[in-house]
MDAnalysis code that builds the backbone (N, CA, C; Angstrom):
import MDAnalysis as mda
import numpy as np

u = mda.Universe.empty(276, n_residues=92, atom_resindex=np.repeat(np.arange(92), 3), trajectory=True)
u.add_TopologyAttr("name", ["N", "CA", "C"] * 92)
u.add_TopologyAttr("resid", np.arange(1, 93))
u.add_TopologyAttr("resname", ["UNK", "UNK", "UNK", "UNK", "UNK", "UNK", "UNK", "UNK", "UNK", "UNK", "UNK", "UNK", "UNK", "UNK", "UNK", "UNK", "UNK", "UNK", "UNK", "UNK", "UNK", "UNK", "UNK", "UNK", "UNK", "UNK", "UNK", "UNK", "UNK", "UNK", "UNK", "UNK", "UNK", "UNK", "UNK", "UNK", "UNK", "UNK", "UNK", "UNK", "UNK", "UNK", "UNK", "UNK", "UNK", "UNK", "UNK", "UNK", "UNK", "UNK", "UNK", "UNK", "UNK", "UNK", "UNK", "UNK", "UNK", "UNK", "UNK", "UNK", "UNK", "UNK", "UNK", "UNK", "UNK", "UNK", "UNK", "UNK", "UNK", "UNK", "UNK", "UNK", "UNK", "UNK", "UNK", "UNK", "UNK", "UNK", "UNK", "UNK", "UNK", "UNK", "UNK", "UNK", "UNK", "UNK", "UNK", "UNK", "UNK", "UNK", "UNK", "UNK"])
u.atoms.positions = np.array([
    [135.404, -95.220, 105.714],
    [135.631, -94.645, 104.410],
    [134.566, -93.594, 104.091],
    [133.115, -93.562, 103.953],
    [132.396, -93.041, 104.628],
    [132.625, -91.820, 105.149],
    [132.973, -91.443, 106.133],
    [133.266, -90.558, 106.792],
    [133.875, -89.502, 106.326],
    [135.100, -90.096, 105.397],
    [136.242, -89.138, 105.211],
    [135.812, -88.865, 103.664],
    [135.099, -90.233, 102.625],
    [134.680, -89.471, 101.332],
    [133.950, -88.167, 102.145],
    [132.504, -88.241, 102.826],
    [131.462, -87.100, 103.256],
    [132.419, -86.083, 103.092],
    [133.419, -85.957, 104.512],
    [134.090, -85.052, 104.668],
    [134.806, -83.958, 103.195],
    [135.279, -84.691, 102.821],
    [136.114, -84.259, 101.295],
    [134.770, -83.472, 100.801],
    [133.858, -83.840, 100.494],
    [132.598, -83.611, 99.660],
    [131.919, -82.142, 100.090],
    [132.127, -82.283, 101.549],
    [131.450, -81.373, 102.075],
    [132.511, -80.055, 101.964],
    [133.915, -80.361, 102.053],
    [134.389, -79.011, 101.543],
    [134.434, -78.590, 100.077],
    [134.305, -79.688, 99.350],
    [134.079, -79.562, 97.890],
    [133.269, -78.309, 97.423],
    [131.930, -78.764, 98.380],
    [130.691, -78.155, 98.433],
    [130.287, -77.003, 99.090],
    [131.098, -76.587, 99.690],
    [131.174, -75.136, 101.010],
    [131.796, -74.288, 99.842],
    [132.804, -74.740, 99.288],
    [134.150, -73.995, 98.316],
    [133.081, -73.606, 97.416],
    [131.725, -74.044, 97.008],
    [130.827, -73.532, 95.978],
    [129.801, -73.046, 96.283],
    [129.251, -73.054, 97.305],
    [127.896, -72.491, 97.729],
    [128.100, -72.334, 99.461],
    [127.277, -71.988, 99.691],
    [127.357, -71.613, 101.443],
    [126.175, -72.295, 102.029],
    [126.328, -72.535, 102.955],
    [125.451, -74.042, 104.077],
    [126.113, -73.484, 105.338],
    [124.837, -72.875, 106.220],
    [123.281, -72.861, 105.482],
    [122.975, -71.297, 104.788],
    [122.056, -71.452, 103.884],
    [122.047, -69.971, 103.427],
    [120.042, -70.351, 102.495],
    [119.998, -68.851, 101.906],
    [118.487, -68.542, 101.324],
    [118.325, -70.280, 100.634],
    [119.392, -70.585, 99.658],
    [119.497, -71.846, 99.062],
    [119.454, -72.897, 99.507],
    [120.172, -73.200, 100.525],
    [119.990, -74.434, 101.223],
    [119.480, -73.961, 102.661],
    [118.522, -74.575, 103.367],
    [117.878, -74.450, 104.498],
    [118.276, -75.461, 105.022],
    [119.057, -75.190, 105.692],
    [119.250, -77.050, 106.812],
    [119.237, -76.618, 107.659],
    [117.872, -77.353, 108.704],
    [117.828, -76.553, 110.191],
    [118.480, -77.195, 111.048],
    [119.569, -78.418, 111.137],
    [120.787, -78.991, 111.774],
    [121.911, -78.532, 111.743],
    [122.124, -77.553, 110.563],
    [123.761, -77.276, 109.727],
    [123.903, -76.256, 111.337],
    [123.231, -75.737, 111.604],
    [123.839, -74.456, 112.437],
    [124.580, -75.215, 114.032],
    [123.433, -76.470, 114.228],
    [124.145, -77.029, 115.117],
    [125.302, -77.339, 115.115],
    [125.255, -78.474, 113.854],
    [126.765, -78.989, 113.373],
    [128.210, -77.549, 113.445],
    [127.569, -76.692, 112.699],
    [128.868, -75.226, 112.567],
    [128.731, -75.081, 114.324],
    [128.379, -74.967, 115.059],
    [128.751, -74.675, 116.542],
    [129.370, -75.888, 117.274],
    [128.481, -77.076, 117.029],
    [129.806, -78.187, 117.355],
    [131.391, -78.177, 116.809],
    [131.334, -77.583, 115.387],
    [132.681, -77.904, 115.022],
    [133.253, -76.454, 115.012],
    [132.510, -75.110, 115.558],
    [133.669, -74.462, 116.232],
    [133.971, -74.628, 117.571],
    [133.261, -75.254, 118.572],
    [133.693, -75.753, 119.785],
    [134.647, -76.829, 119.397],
    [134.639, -77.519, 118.683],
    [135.894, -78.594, 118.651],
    [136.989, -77.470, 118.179],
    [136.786, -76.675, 117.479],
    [138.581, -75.805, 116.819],
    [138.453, -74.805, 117.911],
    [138.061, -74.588, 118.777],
    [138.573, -73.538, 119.970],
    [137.800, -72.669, 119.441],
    [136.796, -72.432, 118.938],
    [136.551, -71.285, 118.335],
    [135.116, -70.766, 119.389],
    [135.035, -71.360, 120.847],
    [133.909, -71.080, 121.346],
    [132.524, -71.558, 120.834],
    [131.969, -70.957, 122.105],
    [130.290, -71.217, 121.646],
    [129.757, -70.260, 121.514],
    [128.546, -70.297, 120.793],
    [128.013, -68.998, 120.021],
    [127.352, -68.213, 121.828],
    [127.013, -66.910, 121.105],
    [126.624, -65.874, 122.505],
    [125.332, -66.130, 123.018],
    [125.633, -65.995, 124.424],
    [124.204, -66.317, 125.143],
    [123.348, -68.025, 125.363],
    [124.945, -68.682, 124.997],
    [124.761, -70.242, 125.609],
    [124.448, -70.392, 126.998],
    [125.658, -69.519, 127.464],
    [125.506, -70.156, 129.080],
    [124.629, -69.541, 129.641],
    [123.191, -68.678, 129.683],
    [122.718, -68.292, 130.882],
    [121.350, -69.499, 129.814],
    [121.513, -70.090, 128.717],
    [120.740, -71.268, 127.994],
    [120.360, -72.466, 128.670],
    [122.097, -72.470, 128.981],
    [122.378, -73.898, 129.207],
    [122.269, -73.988, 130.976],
    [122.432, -73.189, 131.572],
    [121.999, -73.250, 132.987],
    [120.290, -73.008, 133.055],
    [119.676, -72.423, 132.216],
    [117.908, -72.156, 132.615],
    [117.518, -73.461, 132.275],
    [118.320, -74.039, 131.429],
    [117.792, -75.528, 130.428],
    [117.700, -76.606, 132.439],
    [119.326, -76.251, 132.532],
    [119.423, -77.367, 133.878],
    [118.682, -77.189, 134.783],
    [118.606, -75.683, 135.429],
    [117.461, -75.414, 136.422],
    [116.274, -76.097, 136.060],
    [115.836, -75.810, 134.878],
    [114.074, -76.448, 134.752],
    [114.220, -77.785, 134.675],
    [115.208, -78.553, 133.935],
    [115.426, -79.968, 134.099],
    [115.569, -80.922, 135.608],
    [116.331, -79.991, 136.255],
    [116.770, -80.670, 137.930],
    [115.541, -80.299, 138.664],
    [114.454, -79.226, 138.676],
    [113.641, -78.749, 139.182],
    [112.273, -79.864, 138.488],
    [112.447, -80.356, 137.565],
    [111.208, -80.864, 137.276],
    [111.792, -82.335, 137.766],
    [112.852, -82.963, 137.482],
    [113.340, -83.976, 138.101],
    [112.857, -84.248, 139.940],
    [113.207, -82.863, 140.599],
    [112.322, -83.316, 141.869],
    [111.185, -83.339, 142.140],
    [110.151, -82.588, 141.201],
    [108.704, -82.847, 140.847],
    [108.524, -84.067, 140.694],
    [109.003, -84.988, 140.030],
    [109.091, -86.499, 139.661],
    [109.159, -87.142, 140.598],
    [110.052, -87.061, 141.252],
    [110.837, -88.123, 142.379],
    [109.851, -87.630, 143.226],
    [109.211, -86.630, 143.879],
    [108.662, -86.129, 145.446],
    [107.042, -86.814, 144.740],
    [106.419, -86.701, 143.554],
    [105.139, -86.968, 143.121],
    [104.643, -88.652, 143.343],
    [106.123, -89.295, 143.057],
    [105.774, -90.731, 142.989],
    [105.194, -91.664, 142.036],
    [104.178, -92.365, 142.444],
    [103.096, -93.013, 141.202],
    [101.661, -92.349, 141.333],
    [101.885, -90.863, 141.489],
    [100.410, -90.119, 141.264],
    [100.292, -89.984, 139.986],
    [98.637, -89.930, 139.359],
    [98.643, -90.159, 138.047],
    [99.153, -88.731, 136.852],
    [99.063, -87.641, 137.866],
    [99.603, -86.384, 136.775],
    [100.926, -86.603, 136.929],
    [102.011, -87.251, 137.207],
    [103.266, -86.941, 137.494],
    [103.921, -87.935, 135.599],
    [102.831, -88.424, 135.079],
    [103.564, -88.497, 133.465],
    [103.108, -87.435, 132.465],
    [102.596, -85.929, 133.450],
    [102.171, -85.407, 132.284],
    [104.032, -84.550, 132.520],
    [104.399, -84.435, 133.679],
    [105.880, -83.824, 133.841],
    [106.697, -84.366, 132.810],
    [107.210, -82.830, 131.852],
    [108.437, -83.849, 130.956],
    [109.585, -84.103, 131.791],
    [110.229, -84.781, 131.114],
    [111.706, -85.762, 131.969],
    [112.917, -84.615, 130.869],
    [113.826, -84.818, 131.738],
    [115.379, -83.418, 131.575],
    [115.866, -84.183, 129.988],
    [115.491, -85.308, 129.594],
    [116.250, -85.986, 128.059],
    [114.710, -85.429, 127.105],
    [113.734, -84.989, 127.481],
    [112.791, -84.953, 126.571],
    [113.023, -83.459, 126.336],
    [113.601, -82.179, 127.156],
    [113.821, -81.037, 127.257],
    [114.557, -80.687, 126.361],
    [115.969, -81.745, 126.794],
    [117.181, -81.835, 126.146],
    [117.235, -82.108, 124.273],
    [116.144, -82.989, 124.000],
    [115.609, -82.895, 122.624],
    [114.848, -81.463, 122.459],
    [114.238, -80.694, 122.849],
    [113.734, -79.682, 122.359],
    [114.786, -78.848, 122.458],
    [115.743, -78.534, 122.934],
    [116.398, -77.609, 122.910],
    [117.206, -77.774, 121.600],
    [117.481, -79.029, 121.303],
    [118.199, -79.125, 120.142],
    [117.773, -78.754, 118.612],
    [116.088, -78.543, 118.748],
    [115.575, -77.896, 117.760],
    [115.880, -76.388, 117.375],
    [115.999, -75.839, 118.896],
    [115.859, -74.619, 118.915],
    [117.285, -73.982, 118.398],
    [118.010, -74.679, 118.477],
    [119.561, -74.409, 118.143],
    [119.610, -74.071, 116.984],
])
């Protein structure tokens, strides 16, 4: 129930003001608007994919840094591809 009041609310609320804008700062909203034009076909915003492949290269590339290092003691200063994967989501 939840879900679908939000939903209602949130177009209530678009129909009167704009999100995100000078007024409201939400540094998630932009994610959310690109998730939900990838769900309506509406694509992903420009300059994802050469993003989302540099994201994997450095992720799979530090992943074999990991695995070839072992239990040497600098190998926890290497971040791991889910700790990346959170920063990128800031940057969005």
């Amino acid at each position: 129930m939840g879900a679908v009041l939000c939903s209602c609310m949130y177009k209530v609320f678009t129909a009167v003001y704009t999100v995100p804008s000078e007024m409201f700062l939400v540094p998630q909203a932009r994610l959310w608007i690109a998730t939900a034009q990838l769900a309506y076909g509406q694509g992903l915003p420009e300059g994802v994919g050469p993003f989302a492949v540099t994201g994997f290269v450095v992720s799979a590339g530090l992943a074999v840094v990991r695995a070839g290092a072992g239990r040497k003691g600098w190998v926890e200063c290497v971040p791991s591809g889910i700790a990346i994967g959170i920063g990128k989501l800031g940057v969005i």
